[in-house]
C-alpha positions, 0 to 999 in steps of 0.5 A: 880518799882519792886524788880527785876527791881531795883535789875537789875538796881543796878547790872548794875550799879555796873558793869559800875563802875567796869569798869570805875575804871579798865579802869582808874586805868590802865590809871594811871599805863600806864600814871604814872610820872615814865614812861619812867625812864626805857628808856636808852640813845639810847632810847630817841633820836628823829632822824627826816629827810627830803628831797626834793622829786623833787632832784636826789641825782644821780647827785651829785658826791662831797661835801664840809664839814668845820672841824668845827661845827656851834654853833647857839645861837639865832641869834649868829653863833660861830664854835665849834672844841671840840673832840664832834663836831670833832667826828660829822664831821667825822662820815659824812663824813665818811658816805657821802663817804660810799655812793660814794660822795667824800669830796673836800678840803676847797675852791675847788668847790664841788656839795653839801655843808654839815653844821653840827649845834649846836642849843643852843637857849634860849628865855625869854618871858611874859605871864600874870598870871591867878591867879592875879585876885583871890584877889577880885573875893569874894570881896577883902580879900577872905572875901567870905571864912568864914571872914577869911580875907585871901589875898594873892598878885599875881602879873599879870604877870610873865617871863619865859625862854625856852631852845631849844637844838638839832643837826642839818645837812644841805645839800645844792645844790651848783651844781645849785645854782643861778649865781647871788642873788636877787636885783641890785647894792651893795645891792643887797641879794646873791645868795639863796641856796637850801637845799635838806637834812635835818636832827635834833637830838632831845630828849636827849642831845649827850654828848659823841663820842658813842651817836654820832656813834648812831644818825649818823647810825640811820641818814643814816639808814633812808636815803636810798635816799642819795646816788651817782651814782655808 
């Protein structure tokens, strides 16, 4: 191999090391830990909605909203009237109205039925831990490590705890709903609702009435489908 052969070959090499390290380097500045201390509140909620393409919201004309907030805890359902949930309630129906549904008192028949839910869920679990095998993969003791002796204890498994948290608003068909539930007798299941709407608050928690006029407007803003006929 000549000189110039060798000279290009490590010239190219060069160059391909150069931009590898420019490519990771901005890598770790757009990936870095930090990234997203910069966001503000309004920033970082996640507003995800859903509707059932097959419904024609033009038929509807009135909708029933309870006062309150359902408060989901794993399996337990509470309702929630703190001046938050408060603000919740009105802001839809305040946006409901907007869109020429009106709002019927409790226990008067009404074509759409609104929930609005505090999801507050938490699960422990067990998960084996990977590590517990490490106290005889040289051996026993670590003895393989230059005799050190070193042996720490890991246990094999260990427990963890999620914590799932987010706002919920659920519209229902009560217009055509079944007239009867499934099965017979006293047993028998009651009617199954459909739900046509659906719409989750993720990201960052709403802890006051300025959050909850944000998720609303941004809610109704990606739902220009929601609306009575006029």
């Amino acid at each position: 191999m000549n000189m110039n052969m060798q000279q290009q070959r490590k010239a190219g090499k060069w160059k391909l090391g150069a931009v590898l390290l420019l490519l990771v380097g901005g890598g770790l500045l757009s990936c870095r830990e930090n990234a997203i201390n910069d966001l503000s509140p309004a920033d970082s909620p996640v507003y995800i909605t859903n509707y059932d393409r097959s419904a024609n919201f033009s038929q509807y004309k009135t909708f029933s909203l309870p006062d309150s907030v359902i408060v989901e805890s794993n399996d337990s359902y509470t309702a929630d009237q703190t001046p938050l949930s408060s603000r919740f309630v009105t802001n839809v129906a305040n946006a409901l109205t907007g869109r020429g549904f009106q709002r019927v008192s409790r226990g008067d028949s009404a074509d759409l039925g609104v929930a609005i839910i505090r999801v507050n869920n938490q699960y422990t679990g067990i998960a084996s831990n990977p590590y517990s095998y490490y106290s005889n993969y040289w051996g026993g003791g670590f003895g393989g490590l230059g005799g050190v002796g070193y042996s720490p204890y890991y246990q094999s498994y260990y427990t963890y705890q999620v914590t799932d948290q987010y706002w919920e608003i659920q519209i229902v068909d009560l217009k055509n709903r079944p007239a009867t539930g499934t099965g017979t007798g006293t047993g028998s299941a009651p009617p199954q609702l459909t739900v046509i709407y659906n719409a989750t608050i993720r990201g960052a928690d709403i802890a006051d009435q300025q959050s909850v006029d944000n998720a609303i407007t941004a809610i109704f803003n990606q739902s220009p489908y929601l609306k009575a006929a006029e």
